[in-house]
Backbone as a ProteinNet text record, in pm:
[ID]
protein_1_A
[PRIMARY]
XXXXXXXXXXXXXXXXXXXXXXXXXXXXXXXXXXXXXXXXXXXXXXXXXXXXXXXXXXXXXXXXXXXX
[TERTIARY]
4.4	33.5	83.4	50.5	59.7	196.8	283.3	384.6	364.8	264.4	268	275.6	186.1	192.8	275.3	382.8	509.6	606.3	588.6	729.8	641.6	512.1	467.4	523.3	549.1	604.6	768.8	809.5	969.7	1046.3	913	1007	1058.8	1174.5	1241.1	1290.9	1218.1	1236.8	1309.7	1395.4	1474	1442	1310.4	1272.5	1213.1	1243.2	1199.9	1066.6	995.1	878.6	882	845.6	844.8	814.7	693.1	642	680.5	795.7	916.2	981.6	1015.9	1101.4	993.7	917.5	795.8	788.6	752.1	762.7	878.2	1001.7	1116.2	1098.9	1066.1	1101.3	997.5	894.6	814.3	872.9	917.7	978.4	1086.7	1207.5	1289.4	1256.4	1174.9	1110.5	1053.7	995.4	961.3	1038.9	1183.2	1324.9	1368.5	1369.4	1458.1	1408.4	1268.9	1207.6	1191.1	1203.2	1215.5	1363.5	1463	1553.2	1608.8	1574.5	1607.8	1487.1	1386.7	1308	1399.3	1477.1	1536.3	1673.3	1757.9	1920.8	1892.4	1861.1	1867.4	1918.1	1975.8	2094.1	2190.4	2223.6	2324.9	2364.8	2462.1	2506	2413.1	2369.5	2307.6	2141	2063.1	1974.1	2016.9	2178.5	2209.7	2204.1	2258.9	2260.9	2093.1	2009.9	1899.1	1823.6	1866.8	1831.9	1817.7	1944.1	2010.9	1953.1	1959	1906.1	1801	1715.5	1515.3	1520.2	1623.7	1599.7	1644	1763.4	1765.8	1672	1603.1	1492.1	1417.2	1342	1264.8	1274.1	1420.1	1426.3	1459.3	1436.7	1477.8	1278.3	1232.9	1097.6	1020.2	1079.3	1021.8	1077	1212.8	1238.5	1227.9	1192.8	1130.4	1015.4	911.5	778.6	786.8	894.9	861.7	916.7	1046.7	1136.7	1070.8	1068.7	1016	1123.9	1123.9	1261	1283	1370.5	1408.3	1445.5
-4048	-4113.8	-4254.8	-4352.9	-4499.1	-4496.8	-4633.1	-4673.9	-4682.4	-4719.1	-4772.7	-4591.3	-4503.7	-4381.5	-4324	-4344.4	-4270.1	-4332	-4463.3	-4509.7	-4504.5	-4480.4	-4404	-4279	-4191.6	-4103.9	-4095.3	-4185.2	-4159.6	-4249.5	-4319	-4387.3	-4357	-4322	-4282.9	-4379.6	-4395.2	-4487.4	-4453.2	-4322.5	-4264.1	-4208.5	-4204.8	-4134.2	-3992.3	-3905.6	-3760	-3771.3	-3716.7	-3700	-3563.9	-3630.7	-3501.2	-3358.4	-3365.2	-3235.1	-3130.7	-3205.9	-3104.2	-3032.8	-3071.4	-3033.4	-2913.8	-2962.9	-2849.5	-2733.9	-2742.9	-2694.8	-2546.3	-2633.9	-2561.3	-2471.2	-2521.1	-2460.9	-2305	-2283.6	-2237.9	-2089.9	-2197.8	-2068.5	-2004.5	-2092.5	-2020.5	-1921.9	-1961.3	-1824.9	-1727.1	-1754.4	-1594.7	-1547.3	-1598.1	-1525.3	-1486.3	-1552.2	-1518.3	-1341.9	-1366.9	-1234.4	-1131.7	-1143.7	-1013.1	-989.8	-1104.5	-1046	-921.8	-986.4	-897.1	-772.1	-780.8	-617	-531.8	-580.8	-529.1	-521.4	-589.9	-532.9	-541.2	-540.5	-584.6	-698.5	-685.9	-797.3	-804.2	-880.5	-957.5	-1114.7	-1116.7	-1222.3	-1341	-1252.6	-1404.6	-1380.7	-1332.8	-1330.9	-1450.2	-1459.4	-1528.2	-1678.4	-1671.9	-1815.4	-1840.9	-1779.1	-1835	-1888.7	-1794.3	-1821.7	-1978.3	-2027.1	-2151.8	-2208.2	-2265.6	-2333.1	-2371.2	-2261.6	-2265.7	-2359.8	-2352.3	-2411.9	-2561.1	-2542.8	-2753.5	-2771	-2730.9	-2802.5	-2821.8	-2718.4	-2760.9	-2907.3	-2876.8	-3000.9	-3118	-3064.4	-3176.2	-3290.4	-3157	-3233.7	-3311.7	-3199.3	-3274.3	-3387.1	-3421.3	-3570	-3675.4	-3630.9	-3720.9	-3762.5	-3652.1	-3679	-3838.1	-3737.6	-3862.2	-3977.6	-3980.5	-4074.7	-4175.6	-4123.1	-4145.8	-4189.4	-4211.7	-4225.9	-4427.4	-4447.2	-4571.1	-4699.9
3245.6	3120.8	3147.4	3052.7	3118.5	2997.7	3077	2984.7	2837.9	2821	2651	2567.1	2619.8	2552.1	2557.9	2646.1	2652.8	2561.8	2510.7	2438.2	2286	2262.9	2150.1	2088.7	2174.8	2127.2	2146.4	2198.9	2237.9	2111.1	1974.7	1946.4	1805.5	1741	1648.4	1531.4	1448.5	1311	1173.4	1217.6	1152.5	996.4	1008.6	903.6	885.2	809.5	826.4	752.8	794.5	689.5	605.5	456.5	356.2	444.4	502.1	535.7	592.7	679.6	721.4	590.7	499.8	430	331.7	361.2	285	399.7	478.5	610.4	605.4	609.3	639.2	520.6	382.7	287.6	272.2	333.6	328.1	419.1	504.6	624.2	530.2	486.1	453.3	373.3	242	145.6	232.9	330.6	460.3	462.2	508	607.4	495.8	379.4	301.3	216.3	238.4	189.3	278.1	390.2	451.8	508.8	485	496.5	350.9	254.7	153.4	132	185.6	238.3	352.7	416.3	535.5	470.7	432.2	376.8	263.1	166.4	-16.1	-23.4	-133.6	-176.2	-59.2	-32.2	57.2	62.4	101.5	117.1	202.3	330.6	396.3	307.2	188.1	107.7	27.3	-16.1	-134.4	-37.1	54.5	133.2	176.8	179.4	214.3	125.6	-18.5	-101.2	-161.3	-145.4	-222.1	-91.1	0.8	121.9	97.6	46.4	1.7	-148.3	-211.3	-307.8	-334.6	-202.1	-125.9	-156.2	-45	52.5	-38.8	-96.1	-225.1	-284.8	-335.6	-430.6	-387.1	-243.5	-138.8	-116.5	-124	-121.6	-219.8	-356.2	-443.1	-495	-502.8	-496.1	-386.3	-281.1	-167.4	-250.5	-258.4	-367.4	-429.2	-551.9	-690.1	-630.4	-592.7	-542	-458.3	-335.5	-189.1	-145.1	11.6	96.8	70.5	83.2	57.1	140.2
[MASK]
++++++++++++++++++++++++++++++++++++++++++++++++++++++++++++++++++++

């Protein structure tokens, strides 16, 4: 690998991209659903719950918004 391709990827502009946050959110509705197939209602269901619904609204005002 020559210098220039290595500081291509090493370089950090401090921006997240939406797609993570779609990403994550996608997972969390997984975990969050088989954790509540596996204990019911519970507590870490209720915390995954609200987490999935950040992120969500974490994406969709990235969306309309966009980062600034």
């Amino acid at each position: 690998m020559s210098n220039e391709l290595k500081l291509n990827f090493m370089t950090i502009d401090g921006e997240i991209p939406t797609s993570y946050f779609l990403i994550i959110s996608i997972g969390l509705t997984i975990l969050s659903y088989l954790v509540y197939k596996k204990n019911g209602k519970s507590l870490e269901v209720y915390f995954l719950s609200v987490l999935t619904i950040i992120f969500y609204l974490s994406y969709i005002i990235l969306i309309f918004v966009g980062p600034r």
